[in-house]
MIZAKOL-672274 format. One record per residue (C-alpha): x, y, z; residue in three letters. Coordinates in steps of 0.5 Angstrom, whole numbers, plus 500, padded with zeros to 3 digits. Layout:
- X / Y / Z / ala
...
//
This chain:
- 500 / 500 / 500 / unk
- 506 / 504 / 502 / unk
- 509 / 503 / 495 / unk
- 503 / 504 / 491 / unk
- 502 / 511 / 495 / unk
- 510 / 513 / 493 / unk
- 507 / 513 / 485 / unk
- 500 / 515 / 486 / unk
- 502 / 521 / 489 / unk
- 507 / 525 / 485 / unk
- 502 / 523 / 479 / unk
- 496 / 526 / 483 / unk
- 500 / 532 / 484 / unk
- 501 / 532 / 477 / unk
- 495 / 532 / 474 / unk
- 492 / 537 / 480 / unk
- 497 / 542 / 478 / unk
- 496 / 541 / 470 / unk
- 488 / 542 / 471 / unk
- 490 / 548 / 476 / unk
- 494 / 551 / 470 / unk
- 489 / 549 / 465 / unk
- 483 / 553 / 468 / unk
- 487 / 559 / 471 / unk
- 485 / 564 / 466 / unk
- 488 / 571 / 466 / unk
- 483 / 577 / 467 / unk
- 482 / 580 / 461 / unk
- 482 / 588 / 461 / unk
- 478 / 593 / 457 / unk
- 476 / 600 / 457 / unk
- 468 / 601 / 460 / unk
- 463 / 601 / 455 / unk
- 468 / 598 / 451 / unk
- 464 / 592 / 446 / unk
- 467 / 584 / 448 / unk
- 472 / 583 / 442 / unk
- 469 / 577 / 436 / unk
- 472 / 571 / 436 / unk
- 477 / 571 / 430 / unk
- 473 / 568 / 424 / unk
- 477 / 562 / 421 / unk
- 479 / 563 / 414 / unk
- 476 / 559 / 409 / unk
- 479 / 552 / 406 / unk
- 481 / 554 / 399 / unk
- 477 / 551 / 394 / unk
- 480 / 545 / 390 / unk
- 484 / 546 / 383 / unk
- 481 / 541 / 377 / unk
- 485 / 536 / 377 / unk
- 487 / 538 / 369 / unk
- 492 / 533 / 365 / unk
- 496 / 531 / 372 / unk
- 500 / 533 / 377 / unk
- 505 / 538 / 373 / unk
- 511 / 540 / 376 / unk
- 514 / 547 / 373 / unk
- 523 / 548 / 372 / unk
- 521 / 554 / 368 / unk
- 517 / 560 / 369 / unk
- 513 / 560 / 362 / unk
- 512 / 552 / 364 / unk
- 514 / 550 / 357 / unk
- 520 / 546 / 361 / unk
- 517 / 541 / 366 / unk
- 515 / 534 / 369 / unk
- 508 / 531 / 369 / unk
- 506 / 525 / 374 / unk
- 500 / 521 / 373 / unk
- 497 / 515 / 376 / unk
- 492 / 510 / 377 / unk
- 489 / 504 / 380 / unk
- 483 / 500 / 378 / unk
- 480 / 494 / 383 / unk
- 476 / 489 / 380 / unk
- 471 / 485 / 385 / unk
- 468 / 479 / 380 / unk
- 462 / 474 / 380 / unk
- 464 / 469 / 374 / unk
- 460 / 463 / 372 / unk
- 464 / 459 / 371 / unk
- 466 / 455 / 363 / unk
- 465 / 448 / 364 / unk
- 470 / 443 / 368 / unk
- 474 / 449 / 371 / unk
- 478 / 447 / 377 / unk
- 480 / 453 / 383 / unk
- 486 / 451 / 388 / unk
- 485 / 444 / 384 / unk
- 478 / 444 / 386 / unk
- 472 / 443 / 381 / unk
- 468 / 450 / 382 / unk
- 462 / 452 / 378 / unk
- 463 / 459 / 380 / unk
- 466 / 464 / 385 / unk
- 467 / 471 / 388 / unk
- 473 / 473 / 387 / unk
- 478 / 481 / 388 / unk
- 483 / 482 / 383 / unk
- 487 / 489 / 381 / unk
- 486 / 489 / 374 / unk
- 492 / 495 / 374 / unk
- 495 / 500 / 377 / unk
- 500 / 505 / 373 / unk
- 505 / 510 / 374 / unk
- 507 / 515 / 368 / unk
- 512 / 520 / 369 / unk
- 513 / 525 / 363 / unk
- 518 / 530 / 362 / unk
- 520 / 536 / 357 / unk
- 526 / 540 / 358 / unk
- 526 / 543 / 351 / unk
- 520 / 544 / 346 / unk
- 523 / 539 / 341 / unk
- 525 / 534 / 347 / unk
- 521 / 529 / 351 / unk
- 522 / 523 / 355 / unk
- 517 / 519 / 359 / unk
- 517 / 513 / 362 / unk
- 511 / 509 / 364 / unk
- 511 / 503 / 370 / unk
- 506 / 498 / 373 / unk
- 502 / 492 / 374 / unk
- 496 / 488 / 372 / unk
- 491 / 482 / 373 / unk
- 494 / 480 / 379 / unk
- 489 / 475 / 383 / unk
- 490 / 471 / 389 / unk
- 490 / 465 / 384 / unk
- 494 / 468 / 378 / unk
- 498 / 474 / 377 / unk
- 504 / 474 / 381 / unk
- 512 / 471 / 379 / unk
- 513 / 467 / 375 / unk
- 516 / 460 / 379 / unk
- 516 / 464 / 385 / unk
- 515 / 459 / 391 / unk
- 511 / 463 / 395 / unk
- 505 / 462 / 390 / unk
- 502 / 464 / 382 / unk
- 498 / 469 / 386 / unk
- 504 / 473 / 390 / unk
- 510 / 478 / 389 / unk
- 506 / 481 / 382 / unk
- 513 / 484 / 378 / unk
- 512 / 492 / 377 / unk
- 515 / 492 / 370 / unk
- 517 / 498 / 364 / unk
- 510 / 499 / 359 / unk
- 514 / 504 / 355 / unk
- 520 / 508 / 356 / unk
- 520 / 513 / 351 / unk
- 526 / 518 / 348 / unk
- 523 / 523 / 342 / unk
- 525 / 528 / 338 / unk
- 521 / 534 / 334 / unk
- 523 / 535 / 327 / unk
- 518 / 539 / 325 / unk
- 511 / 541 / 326 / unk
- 509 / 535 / 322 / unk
- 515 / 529 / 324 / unk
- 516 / 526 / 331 / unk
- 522 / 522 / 331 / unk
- 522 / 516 / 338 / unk
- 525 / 510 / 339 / unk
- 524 / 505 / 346 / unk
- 519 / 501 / 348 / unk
- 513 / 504 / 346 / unk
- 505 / 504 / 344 / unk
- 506 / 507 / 337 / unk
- 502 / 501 / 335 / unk
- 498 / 500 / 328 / unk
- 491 / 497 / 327 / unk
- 487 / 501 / 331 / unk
- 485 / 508 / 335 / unk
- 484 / 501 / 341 / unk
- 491 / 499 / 339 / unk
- 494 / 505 / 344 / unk
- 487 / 506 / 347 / unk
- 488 / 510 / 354 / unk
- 485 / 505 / 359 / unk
- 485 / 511 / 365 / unk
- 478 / 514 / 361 / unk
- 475 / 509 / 357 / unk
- 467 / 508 / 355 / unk
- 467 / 500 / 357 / unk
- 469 / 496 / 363 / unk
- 476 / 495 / 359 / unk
- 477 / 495 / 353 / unk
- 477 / 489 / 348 / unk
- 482 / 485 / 348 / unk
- 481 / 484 / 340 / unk
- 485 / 490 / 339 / unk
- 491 / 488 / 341 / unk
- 493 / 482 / 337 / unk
- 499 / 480 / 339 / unk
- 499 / 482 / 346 / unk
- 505 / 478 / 350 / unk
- 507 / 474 / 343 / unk
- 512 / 479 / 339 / unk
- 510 / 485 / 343 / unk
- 510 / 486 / 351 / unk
- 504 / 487 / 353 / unk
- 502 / 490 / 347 / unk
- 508 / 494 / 347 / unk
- 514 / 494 / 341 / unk
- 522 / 495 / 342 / unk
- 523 / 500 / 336 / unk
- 523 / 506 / 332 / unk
- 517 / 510 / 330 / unk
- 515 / 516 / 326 / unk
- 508 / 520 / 327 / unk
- 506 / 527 / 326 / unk
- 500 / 531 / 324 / unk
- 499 / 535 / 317 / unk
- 492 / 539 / 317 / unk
- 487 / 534 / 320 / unk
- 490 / 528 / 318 / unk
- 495 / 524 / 324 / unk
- 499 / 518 / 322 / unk
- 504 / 515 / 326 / unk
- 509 / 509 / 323 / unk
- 513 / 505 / 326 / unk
- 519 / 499 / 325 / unk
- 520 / 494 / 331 / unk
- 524 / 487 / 334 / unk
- 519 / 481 / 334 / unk
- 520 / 478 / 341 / unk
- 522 / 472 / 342 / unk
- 514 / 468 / 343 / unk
- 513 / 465 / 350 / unk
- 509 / 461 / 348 / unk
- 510 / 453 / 348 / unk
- 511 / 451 / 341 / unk
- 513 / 444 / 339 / unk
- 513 / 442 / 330 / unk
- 513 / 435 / 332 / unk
- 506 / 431 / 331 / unk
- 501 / 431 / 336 / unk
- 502 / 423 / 340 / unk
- 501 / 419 / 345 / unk
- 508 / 421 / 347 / unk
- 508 / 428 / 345 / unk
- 501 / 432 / 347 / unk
- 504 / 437 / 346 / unk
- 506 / 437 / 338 / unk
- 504 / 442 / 333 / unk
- 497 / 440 / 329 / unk
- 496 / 439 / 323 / unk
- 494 / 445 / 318 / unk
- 493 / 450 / 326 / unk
- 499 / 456 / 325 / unk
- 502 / 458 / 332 / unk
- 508 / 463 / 333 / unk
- 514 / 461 / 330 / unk
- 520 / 461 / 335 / unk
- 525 / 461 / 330 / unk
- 522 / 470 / 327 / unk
- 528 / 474 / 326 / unk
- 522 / 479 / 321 / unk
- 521 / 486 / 323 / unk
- 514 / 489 / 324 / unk
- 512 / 494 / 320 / unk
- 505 / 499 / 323 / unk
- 502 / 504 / 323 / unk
- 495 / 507 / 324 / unk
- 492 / 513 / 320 / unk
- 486 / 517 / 322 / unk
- 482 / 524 / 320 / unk
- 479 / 529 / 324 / unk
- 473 / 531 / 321 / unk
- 471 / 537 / 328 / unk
- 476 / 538 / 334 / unk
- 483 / 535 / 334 / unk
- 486 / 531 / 339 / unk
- 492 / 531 / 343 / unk
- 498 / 527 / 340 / unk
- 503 / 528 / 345 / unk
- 502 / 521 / 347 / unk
- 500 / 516 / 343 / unk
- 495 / 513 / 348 / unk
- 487 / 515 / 346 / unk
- 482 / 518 / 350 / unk
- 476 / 514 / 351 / unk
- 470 / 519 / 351 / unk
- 471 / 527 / 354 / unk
- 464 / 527 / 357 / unk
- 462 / 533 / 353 / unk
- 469 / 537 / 353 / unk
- 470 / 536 / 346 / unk
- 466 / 535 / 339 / unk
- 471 / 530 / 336 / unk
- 469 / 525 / 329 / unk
- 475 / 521 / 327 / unk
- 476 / 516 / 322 / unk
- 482 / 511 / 322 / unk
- 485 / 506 / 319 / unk
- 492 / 501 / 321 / unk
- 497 / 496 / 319 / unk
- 500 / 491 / 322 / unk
- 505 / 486 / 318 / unk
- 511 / 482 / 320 / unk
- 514 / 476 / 316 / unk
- 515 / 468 / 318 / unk
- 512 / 470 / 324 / unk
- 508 / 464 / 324 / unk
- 509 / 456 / 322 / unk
- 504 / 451 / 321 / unk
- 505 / 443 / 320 / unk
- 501 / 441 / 314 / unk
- 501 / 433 / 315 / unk
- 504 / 429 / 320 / unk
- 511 / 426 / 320 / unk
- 512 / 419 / 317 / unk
- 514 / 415 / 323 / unk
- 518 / 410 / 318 / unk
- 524 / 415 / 318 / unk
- 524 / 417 / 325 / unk
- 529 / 414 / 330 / unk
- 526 / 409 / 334 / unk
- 528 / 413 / 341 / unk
- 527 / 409 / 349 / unk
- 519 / 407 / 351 / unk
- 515 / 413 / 354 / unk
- 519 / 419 / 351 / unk
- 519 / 422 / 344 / unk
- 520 / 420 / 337 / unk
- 526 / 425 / 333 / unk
- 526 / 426 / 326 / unk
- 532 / 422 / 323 / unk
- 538 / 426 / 320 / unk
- 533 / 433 / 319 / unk
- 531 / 439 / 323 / unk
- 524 / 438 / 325 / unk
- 522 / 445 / 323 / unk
- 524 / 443 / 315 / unk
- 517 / 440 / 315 / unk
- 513 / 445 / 318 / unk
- 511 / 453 / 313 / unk
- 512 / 459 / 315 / unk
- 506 / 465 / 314 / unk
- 507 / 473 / 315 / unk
- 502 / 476 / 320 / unk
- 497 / 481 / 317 / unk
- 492 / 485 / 320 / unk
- 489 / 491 / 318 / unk
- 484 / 495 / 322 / unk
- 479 / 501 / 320 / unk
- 474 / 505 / 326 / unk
- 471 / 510 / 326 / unk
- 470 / 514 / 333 / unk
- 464 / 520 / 335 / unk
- 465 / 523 / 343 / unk
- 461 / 530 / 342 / unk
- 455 / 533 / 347 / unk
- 448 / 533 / 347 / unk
- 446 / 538 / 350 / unk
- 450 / 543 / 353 / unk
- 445 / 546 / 359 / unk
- 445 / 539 / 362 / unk
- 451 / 538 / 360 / unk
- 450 / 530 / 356 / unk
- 454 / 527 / 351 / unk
- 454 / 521 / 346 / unk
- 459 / 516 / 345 / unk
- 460 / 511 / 340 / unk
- 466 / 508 / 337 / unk
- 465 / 501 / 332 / unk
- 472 / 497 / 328 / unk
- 473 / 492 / 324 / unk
- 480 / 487 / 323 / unk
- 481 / 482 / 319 / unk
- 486 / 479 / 321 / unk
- 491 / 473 / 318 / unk
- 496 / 469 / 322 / unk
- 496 / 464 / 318 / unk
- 491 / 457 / 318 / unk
- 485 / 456 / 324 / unk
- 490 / 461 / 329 / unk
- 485 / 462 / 334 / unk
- 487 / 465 / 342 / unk
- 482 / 464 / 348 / unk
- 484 / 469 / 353 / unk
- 481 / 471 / 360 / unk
- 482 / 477 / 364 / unk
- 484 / 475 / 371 / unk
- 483 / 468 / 370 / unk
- 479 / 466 / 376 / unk
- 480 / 458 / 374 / unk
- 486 / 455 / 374 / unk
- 486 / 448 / 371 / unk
- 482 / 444 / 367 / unk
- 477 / 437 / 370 / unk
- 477 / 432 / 365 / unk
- 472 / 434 / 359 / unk
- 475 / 434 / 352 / unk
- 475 / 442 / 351 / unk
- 483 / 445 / 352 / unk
- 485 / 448 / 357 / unk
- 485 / 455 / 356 / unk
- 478 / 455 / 356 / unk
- 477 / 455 / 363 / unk
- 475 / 460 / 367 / unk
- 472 / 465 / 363 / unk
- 476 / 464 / 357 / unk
- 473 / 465 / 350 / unk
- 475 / 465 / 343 / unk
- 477 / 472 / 343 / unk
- 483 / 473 / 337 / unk
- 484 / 468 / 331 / unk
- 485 / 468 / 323 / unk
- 479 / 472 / 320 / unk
- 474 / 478 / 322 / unk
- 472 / 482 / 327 / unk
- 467 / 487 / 329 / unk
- 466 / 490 / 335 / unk
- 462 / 497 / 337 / unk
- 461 / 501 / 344 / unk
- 457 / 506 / 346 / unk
- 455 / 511 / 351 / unk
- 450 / 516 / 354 / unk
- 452 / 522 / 359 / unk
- 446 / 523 / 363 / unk
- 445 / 530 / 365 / unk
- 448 / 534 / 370 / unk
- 443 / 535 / 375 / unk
- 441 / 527 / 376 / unk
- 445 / 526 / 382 / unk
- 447 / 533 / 384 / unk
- 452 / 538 / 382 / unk
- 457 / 532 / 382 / unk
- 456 / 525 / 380 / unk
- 454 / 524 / 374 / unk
- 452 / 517 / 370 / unk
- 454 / 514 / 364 / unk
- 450 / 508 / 362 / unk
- 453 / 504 / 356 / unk
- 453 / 498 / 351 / unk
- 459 / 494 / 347 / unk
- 458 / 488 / 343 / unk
- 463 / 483 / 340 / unk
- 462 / 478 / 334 / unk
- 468 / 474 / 332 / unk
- 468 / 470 / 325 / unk
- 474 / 465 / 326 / unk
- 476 / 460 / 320 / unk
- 478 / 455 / 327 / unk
- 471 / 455 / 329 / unk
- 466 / 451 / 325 / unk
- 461 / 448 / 327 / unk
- 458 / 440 / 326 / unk
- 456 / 442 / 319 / unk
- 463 / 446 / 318 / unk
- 460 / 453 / 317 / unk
- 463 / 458 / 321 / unk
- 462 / 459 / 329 / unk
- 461 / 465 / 331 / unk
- 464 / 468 / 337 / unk
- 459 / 473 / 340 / unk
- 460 / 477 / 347 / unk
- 455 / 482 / 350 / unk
- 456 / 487 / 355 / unk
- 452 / 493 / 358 / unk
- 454 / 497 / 364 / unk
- 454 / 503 / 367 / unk
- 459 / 509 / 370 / unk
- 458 / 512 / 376 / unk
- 463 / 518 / 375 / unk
- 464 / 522 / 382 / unk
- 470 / 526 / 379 / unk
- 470 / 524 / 372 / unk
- 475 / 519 / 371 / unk
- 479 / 522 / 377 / unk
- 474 / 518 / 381 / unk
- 469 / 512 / 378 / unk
- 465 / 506 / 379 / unk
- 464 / 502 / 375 / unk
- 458 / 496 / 374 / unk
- 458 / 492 / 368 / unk
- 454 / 485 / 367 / unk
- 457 / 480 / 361 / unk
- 454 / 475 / 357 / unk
- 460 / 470 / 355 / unk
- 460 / 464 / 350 / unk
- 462 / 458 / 353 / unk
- 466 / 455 / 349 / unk
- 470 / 449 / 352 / unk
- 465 / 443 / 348 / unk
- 470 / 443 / 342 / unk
- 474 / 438 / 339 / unk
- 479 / 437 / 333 / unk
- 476 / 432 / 328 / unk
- 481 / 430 / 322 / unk
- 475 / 431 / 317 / unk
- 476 / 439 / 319 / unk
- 484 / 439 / 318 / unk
- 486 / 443 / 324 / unk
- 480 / 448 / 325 / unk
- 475 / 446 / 332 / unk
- 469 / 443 / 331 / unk
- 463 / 446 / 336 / unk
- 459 / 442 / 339 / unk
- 455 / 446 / 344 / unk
- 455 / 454 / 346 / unk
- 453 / 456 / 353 / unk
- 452 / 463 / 355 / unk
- 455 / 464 / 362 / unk
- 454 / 471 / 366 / unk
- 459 / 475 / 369 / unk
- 458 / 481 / 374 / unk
- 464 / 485 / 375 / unk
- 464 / 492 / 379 / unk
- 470 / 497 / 378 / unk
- 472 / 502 / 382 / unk
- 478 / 507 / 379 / unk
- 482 / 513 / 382 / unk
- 486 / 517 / 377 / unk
- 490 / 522 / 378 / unk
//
């Protein structure tokens, strides 16, 4: 008790003395008749500045020397049904809930001269739990996701009607989509179709080369002559076998690991009202009402021998008999020696229209439609699916990659897509929020795919989502449901000679809500 009062009494002294203190209040001396003084008015917070095209650090009065930073991140919260027989974490699943970061971004952007310009562009995308992390890494697929270069980027003005640059870049040809912002698009996301090569002979839809672009009246043109990246994709001109699953098929073009070809692009389009800002080569995905904008375009994409194909199988009679359970090798000649190569050729023409309604409520329209043909070479046919939620296959007869929500999305033959947007008007939601319901439609013709009577397969995906944008695109969310085509029922019949036979199409839906801060 003696102890306890040693500590209790200093401290209760203390807190005695601090009250006391704290109440003493100096007597406040004023004149007779004198009015009390008001109490000091605190001053208003200032207003906040728009954000405008970023955060743009100035190294010269005039501001024509200066650095720009922006940045943005988008969180994706997915219900998917699955395609059939999908495994997640080695378990049969038909479907799930599951979160993802579909992207997040860093651009710094720089120009000490007004002939001069740099800028880098840094981030990450499609990490989930499952998938998305370090290739190989011991801690899981889902862990560690790499941030990575997307560009890097060194230019040099000529002239008022020529850029010269180099580095890893996005001056891409095919489309407006191929180089399409996605900090301020209509959609959920952007197609997929538009970059057709994406991760094969490019990274991440971005190319290591040189390009030339510029502007001569309304017309804009960007040019560009690049490296073909080394394929990761696997690839092995041995026939298909029991011994070797993983063979080339018959008459079925993949990429060509042995393309050493450059890659020629470019795109070209014609402003027929405003124009657009070409510092960058990323295009703007509506302007919500700001411009009057009405765009046609046109693009290439060529590059030689960048795929192969088998025509026929190997005759076993001239392979070297090799030990039980592994692979025959051919016998005194390369394997490739009976495979042929094939140039990819695409071409792309669109037509892009972002102007307001009506000014006094400030409502817009937003519409952009493409056509691709594109040529890889016999029945090429790519199914993707963003962030993936499965992660294997359980039995079935359909392959693999079209697991999940994976679907025939990029191939040899046609492409149509079309997307449009409505701006609702100001007052709906307050001085602030606004609404942008929206529309997209897909439609795939693939050589690849035919159906049990050997016509085409079409490929059809639709989708309908609305924006709720709190800040523009600085601050949106983003609701969007999808019906996707479950293409797993599929199987290569000898009849066909090397395209998919398709059994069945089932519609799976798919509900994705985006939330997005850009900055």
């Amino acid at each position: 008790m003696t102890q306890r009062l040693r500590y209790i009494l200093p401290v209760g002294g203390l807190l005695l003395a601090t009250a006391a203190i704290g109440q003493t209040v100096p007597p406040v001396t004023r004149t007779p008749g004198q009015p009390p003084e008001a109490a000091p008015v605190p001053p208003a917070p200032p207003k906040p500045v728009p954000y405008g095209a970023g955060m743009k650090v100035n190294l010269s009065p005039d501001g024509s020397k200066y650095l720009r930073f922006q940045g943005w991140t988008q969180v994706w919260a997915q219900y998917n049904e699955n395609n059939s027989n999908t495994l997640r974490n080695n378990k049969l699943t038909s479907d799930q809930l599951a979160f993802s970061l579909r992207r997040s971004r860093l651009v710094i952007l720089a120009q000490l001269n007004a002939r001069f310009l740099t800028y880098i562009d840094l981030g990450m995308e499609n990490q989930a739990a499952v998938s998305g992390g370090v290739p190989n890494d011991p801690n899981g697929p889902g862990k560690r996701s790499p941030l990575y270069l997307h560009q890097a980027v060194a230019e040099y003005r000529i002239n008022k009607y020529l850029n010269i640059g180099g580095g890893l870049h996005a001056q891409a040809g095919v489309s407006r989509f191929t180089a399409a912002s996605t900090a301020s698009m209509v959609a959920i996301d952007i197609p997929t179709v538009n970059f057709p090569t994406v991760d094969q002979t490019d990274q991440f839809s971005y190319f290591l080369g040189f390009y030339g672009k510029g502007r001569i009246g309304n017309f804009d043109y960007r040019l560009a002559v690049d490296d073909a990246f080394l394929t990761n994709q696997a690839s092995n001109p041995l026939p298909v076998s029991a011994t070797n699953p993983s063979g080339l098929r018959t008459n079925v073009a993949q990429f060509n690991p042995r393309n050493t070809s450059k890659i020629y692009q470019g795109y070209f389009s014609y402003a027929f009202l405003e124009k657009e800002a070409n510092l960058v080569p990323m295009t703007v995905g509506t302007y919500l009402g700001t411009k009057r904008v009405l765009n046609i375009g046109a693009g290439f994409h060529y590059n030689a021998n960048a795929t192969y194909s088998r025509a026929a199988d190997y005759p076993y009679s001239d392979l070297t008999p090799q030990p039980a359970g592994t692979t025959p090798t051919p016998k005194g000649f390369d394997p490739y020696s009976l495979t042929t190569t094939h140039d990819i050729k695409l071409f792309g023409a669109d037509v892009y229209y972002d102007a307001p309604i009506d000014t006094a409520s400030n409502t817009s329209l937003t519409v952009y439609g493409v056509y691709y043909n594109y040529d890889f070479g016999p029945n090429y046919v790519r199914n993707v699916g963003v962030i993936n939620p499965g992660t294997g296959i359980g039995g079935g007869t359909g392959p693999a990659s079209l697991t999940g929500n994976a679907f025939p999305v990029i191939g040899t033959g046609h492409t149509y897509y079309l997307q449009s947007g409505l701006l609702l008007p100001r007052k709906l939601l307050g001085p602030k929020a606004r609404l942008q319901p929206y529309v997209t439609y897909l439609h795939n013709s693939l050589e690849g795919l035919l159906n049990p009577d050997g016509t085409r397969k079409a490929v059809n995906v639709y989708d309908a989502g609305l924006n709720l944008l709190l800040d523009g695109h600085n601050a949106k969310i983003t609701l969007n449901y999808r019906a996707r085509p479950d293409f797993s029922d599929q199987v290569f019949l000898p009849a066909n000679n090397g395209a998919a036979t398709v059994n069945s199409v089932q519609y799976r839906p798919e509900v994705t809500m985006q939330f997005q801060v850009y900055l």
